[in-house]
C-alpha positions as CSV (number, residue, x, y, z in Angstrom):
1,X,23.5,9.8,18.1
2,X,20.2,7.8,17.6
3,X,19.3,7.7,13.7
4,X,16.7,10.3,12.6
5,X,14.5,8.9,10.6
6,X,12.1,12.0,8.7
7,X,8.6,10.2,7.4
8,X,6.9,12.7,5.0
9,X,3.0,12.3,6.0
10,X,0.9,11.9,9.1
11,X,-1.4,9.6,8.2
12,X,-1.9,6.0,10.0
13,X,1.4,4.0,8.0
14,X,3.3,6.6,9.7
15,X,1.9,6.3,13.2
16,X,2.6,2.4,12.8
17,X,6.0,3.5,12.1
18,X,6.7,4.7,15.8
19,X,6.5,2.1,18.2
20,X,8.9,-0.3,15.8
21,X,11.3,2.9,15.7
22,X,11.7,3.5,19.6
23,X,12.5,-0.7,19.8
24,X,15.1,0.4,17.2
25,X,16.3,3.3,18.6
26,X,15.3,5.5,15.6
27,X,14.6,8.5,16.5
28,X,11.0,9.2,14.0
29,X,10.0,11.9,13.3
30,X,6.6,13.2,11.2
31,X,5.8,16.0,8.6
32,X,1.8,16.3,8.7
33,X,0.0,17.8,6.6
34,X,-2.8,19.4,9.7
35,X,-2.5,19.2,13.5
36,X,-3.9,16.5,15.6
37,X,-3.7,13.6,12.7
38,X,-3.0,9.4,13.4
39,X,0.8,10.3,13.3
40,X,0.8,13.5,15.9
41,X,3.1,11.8,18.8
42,X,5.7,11.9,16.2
43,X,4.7,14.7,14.3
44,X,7.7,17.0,14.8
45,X,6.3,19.6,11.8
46,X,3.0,21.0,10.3
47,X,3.0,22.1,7.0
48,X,2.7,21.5,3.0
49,X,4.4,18.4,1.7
50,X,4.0,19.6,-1.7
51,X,6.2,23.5,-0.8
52,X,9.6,22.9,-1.3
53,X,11.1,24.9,1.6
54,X,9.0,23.5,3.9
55,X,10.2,19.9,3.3
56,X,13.5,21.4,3.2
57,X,13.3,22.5,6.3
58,X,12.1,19.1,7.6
59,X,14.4,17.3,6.1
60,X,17.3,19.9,7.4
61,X,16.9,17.1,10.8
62,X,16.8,14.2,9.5
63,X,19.3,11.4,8.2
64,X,16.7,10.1,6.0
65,X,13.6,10.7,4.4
66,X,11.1,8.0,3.5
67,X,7.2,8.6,3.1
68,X,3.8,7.5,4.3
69,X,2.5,7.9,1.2
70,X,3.0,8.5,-2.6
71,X,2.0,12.1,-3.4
72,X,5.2,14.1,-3.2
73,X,6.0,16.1,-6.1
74,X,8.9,14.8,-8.2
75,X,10.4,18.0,-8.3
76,X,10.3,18.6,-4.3
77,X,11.9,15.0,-4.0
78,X,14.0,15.3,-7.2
79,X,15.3,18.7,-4.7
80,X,15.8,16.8,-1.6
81,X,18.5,14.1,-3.7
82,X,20.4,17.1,-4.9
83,X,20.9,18.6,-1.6
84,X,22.4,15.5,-1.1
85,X,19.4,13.3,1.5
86,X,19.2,10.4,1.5
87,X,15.0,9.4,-0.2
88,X,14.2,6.2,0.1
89,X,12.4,5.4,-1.9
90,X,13.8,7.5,-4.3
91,X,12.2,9.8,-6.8
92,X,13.2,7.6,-9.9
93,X,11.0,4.6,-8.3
94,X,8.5,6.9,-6.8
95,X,7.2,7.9,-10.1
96,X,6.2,4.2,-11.1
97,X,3.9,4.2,-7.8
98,X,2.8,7.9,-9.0
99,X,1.6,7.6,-12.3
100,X,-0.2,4.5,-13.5
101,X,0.6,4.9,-17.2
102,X,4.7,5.0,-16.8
103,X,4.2,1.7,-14.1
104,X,2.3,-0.2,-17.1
105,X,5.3,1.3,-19.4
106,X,8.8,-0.1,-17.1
107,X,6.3,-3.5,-15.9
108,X,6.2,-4.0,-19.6
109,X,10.1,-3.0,-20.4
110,X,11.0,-5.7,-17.7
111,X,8.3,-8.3,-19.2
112,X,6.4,-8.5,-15.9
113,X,3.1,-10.5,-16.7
114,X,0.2,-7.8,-16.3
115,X,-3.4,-7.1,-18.2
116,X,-3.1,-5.5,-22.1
117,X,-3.2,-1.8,-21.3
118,X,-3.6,1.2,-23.6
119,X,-2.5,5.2,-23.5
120,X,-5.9,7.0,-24.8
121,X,-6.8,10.5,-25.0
122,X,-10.2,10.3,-26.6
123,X,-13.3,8.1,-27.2
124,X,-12.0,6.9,-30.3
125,X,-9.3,5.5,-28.6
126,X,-11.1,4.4,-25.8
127,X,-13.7,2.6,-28.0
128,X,-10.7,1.1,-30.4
129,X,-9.7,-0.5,-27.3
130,X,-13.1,-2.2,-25.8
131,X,-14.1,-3.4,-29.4
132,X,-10.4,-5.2,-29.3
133,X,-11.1,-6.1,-25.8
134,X,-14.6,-7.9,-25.5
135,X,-16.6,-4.5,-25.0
136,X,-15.6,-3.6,-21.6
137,X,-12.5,-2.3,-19.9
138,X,-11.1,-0.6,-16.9
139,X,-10.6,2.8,-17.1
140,X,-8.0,4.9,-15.0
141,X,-7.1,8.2,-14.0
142,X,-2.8,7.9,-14.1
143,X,-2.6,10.1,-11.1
144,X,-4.1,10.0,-7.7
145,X,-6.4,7.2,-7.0
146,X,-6.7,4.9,-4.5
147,X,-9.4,2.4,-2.8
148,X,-11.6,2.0,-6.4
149,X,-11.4,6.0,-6.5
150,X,-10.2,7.2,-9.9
151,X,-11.2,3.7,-11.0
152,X,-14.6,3.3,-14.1
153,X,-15.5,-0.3,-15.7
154,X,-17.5,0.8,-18.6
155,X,-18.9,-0.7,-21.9
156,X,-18.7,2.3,-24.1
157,X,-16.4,5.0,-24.6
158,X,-18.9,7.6,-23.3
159,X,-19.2,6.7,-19.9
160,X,-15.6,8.5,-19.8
161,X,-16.1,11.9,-21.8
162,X,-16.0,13.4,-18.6
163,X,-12.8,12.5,-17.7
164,X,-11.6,13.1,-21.2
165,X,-12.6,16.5,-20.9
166,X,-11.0,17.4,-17.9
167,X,-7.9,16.2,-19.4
168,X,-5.0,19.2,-20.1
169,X,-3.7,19.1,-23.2
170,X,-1.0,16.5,-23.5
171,X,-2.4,14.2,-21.2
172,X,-4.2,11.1,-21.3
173,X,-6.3,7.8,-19.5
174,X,-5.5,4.5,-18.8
175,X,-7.3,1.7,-19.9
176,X,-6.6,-2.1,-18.8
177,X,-8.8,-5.4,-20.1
178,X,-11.1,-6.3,-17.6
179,X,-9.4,-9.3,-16.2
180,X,-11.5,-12.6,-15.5
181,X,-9.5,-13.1,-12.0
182,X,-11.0,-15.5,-9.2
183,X,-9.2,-13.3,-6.7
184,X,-6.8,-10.7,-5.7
185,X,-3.5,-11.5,-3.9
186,X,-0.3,-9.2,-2.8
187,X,3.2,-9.9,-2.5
188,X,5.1,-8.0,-0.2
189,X,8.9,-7.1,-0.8
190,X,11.3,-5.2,1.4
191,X,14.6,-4.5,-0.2
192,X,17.5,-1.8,1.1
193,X,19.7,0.5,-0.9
194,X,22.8,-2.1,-0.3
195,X,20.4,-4.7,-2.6
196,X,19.2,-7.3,0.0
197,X,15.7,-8.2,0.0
198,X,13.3,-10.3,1.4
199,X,10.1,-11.6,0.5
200,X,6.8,-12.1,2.5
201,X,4.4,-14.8,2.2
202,X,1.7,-14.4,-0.6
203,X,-1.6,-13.2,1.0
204,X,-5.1,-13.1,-0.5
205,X,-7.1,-9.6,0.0
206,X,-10.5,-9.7,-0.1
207,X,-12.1,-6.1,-1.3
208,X,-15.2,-4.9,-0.5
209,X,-16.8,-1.9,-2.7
210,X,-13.2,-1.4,-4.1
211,X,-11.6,-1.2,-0.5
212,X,-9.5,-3.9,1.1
213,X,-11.8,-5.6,3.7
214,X,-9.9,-8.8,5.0
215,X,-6.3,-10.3,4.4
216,X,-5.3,-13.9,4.2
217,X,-2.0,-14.8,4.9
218,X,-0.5,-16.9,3.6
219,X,-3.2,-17.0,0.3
220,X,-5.3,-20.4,1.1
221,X,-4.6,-22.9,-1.5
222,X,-1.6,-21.0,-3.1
223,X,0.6,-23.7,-4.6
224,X,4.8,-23.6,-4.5
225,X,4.7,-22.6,-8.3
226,X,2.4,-19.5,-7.8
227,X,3.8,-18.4,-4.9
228,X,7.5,-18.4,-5.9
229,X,6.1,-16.5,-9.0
230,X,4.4,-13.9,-7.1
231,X,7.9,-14.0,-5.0
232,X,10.0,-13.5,-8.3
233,X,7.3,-10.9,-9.9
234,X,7.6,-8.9,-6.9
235,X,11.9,-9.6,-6.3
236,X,12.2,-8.4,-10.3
237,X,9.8,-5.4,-9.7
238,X,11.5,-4.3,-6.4
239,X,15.3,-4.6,-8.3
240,X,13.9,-3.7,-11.6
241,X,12.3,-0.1,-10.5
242,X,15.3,0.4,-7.6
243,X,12.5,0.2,-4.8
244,X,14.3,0.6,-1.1
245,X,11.9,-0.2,1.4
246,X,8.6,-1.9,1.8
247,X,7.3,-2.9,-2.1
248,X,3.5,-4.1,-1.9
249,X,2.9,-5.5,-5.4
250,X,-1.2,-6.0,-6.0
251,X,-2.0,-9.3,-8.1
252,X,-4.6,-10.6,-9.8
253,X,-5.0,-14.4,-9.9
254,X,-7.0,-15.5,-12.8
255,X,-9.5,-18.2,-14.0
256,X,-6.9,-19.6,-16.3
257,X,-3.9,-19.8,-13.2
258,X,-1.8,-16.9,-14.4
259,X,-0.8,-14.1,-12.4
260,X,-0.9,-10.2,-13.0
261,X,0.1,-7.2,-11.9
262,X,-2.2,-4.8,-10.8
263,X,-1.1,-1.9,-8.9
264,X,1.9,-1.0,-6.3
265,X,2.4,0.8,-3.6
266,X,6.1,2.0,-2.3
267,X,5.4,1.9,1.1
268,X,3.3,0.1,4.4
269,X,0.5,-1.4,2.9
270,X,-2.9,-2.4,4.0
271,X,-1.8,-6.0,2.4
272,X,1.3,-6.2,5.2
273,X,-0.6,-5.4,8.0
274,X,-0.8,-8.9,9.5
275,X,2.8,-8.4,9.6
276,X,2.7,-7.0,13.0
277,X,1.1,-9.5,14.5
278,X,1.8,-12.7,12.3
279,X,5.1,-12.4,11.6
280,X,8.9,-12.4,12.9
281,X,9.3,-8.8,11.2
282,X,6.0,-6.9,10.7
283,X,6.1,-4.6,8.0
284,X,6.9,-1.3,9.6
285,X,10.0,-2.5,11.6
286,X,11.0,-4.0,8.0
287,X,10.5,-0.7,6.2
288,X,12.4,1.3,8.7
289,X,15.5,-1.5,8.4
290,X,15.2,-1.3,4.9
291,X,15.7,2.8,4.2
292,X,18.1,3.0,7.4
293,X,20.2,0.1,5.2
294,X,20.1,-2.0,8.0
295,X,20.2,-5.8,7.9
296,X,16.5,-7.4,7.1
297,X,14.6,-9.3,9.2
298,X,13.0,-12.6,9.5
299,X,9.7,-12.7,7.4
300,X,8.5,-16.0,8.4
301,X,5.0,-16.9,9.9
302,X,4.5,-17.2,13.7
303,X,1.4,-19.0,13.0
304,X,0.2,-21.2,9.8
305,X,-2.4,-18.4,9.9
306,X,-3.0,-14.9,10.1
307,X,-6.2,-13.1,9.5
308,X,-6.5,-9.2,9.5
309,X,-9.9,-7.6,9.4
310,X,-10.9,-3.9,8.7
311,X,-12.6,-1.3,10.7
312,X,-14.2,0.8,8.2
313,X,-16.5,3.4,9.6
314,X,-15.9,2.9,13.2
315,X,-19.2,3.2,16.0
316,X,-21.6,5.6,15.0
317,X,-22.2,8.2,18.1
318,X,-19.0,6.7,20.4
319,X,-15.6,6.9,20.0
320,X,-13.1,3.9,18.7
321,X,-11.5,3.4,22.3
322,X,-15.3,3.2,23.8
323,X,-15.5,0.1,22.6
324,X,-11.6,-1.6,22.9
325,X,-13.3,-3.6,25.8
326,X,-15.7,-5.0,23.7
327,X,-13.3,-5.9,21.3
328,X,-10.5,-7.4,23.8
329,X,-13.3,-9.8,24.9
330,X,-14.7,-10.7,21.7
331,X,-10.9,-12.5,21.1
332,X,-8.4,-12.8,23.9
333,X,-5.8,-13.3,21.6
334,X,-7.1,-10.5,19.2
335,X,-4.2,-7.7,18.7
336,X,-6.4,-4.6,18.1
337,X,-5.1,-1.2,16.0
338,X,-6.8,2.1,15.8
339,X,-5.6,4.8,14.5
340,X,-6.4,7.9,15.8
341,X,-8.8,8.9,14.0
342,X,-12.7,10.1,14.0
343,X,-15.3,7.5,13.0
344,X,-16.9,8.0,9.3
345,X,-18.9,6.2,7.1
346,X,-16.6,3.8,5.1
347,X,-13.2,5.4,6.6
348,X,-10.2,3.4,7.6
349,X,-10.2,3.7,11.6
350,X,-8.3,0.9,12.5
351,X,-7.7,-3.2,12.0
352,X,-7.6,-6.5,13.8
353,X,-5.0,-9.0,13.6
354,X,-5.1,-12.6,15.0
355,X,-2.7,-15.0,14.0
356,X,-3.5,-19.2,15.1
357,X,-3.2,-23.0,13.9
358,X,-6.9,-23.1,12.0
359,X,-8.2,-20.3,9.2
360,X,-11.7,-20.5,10.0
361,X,-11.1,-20.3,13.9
362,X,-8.8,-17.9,12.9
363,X,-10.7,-15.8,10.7
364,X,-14.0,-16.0,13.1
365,X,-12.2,-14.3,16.1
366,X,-10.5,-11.9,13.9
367,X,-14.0,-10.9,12.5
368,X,-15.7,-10.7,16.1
369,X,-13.1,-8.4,17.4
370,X,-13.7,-6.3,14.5
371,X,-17.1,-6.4,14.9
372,X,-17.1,-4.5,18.1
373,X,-16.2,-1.2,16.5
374,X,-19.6,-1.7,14.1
């Protein structure tokens, strides 16, 4: 019988999921959270990913249970381990991805090199921090942001009361130095619950109003000692937090050459998505070998470049596969990826991949193809 693989979450990392799964001969299948979203060939259940018996009941079918994203309640997976599935990740790694302030704890139990970070439940706290700091920091909310949301630089404690006082009793902020970094890089690690892991080449990420607009890979200009330390960071993170499957570690690189850690994400990531297209093992495949405990693949370049572009918004008035054509003929060699969903001011809709022998050729075509979906 064919391996059934149960992804928690519909969303666009899941639908990526199913075409690498039928060349495995995984049988995927989806819990959504509504009908008709990026993941619905696969979608085998609608329902509440945060209710208990309806997981349950999803992952009744299932050999394993991995996730397209992070926000699973600890108690519905901490539930699933004790009726014995198999989680991967599991929930004693999941939390690190789910709540910013325990990450900055266990990165700074393993001595993993990240910014000067503080637990504050008040101004005076807050303030404390930004005089020690050179008047500014980064402000967080532990739980639940993503793509700059939940995310306030600020030069005085006020411009957080808000958050402060939405805060339950008990619970508190983040704050992180503002760090002087040149850019932002990730590290991509894919380790299985037998321990093997493999690491993918160092990419840059360019953001754009806090949302990942381009990737690089490999970074331009990384040297052998950064990018066996991003390699190591991520290897030490993966191991060090019991991560199975796809680890995307977010990095800063600073002005002065070091490297920090800035978020992670226990899944796909936007970061790996070049993968598919610029590598022997794209991402997905990887991430489905790695929670099935099957041997890793290859995560060497097919190219000395890959460039993967964004659609954010999508074509105002027409629909994403209106203008494919457009896009196909913009870049022969363009490998285009929508996801199934409804264009929208500053949504993620899709991305472009095209992998070749020079970056700016590379990069130009990758932005063209893109371009079509403006």
């Amino acid at each position: 019988m064919a391996l059934r693989v149960g992804v928690i979450g519909g969303g666009q990392l899941a639908r990526m999921m199913i075409a690498p799964a039928v060349e495995l001969g995984i049988d995927i299948r989806v819990l959504a959270e509504d009908e008709g979203m990026s993941a619905q060939l696969a979608a085998t259940a609608v329902g509440d990913y945060r209710d208990l018996d309806t997981v349950r009941r999803f992952a009744a079918d299932v050999d394993v249970v991995t996730f397209d994203h992070e926000h699973v309640p600890q108690e519905v997976l901490r539930a699933l381990v004790a009726d014995g599935v198999a989680v991967h990740p599991g929930p004693d790694a999941l939390r690190f991805a789910q709540d910013k302030l325990d990450m900055r704890a266990r990165l700074t139990e393993l001595g993993v090199p990240q910014p000067d970070w503080a637990r504050i439940a008040d101004t005076v706290e807050l303030q404390r921090f930004l005089d020690a700091h050179g008047g500014r920091g980064v402000v967080k909310t532990p739980r639940g942001g993503y793509d700059g949301k939940g995310v306030r630089v600020v030069s005085d404690a006020t411009e957080a009361q808000d958050w402060f006082s939405g805060l339950a009793e008990g619970d508190a902020l983040l704050v992180e130095e503002l760090v002087p970094f040149v850019r932002e890089l990730a590290q991509q690690i894919a380790r299985r619950p037998s321990g093997e892991s493999v690491a993918y080449p160092v990419v840059e990420t360019v953001q754009r109003d806090g949302v990942c607009a381009e990737v690089i890979a490999p970074a331009p200009g990384v040297d052998a000692e950064h990018a066996a330390q991003a390699a190591r960071i991520g290897a030490e993170i993966a191991e060090g937090l019991g991560v199975t499957g796809m680890l995307a570690v977010e990095l800063f690189q600073t002005d002065d050459g070091r490297i920090l850690v800035n978020e992670l994400a226990m899944r796909p990531h936007n970061s790996g998505h070049w993968s598919q297209d610029g590598a022997v093992t794209g991402q997905f495949e990887q991430h489905l070998r790695a929670v099935a405990d099957l041997p890793l693949g290859q995560t060497t370049p097919i190219a000395p470049w890959s460039v993967m572009v964004n659609i954010l918004g999508g074509p105002v008035g027409a629909a994403m596969v209106d203008r494919i054509p457009a896009a196909l003929a913009a870049g022969a060699d363009a490998k285009v990826h929508t996801y199934g969903k409804a264009p929208r001011p500053g949504r993620k809709v899709g991305h472009v991949n095209v992998a070749g022998a020079d970056l700016e050729t590379t990069r130009v075509r990758a932005r063209a193809a893109a371009a079509a979906f403006a």
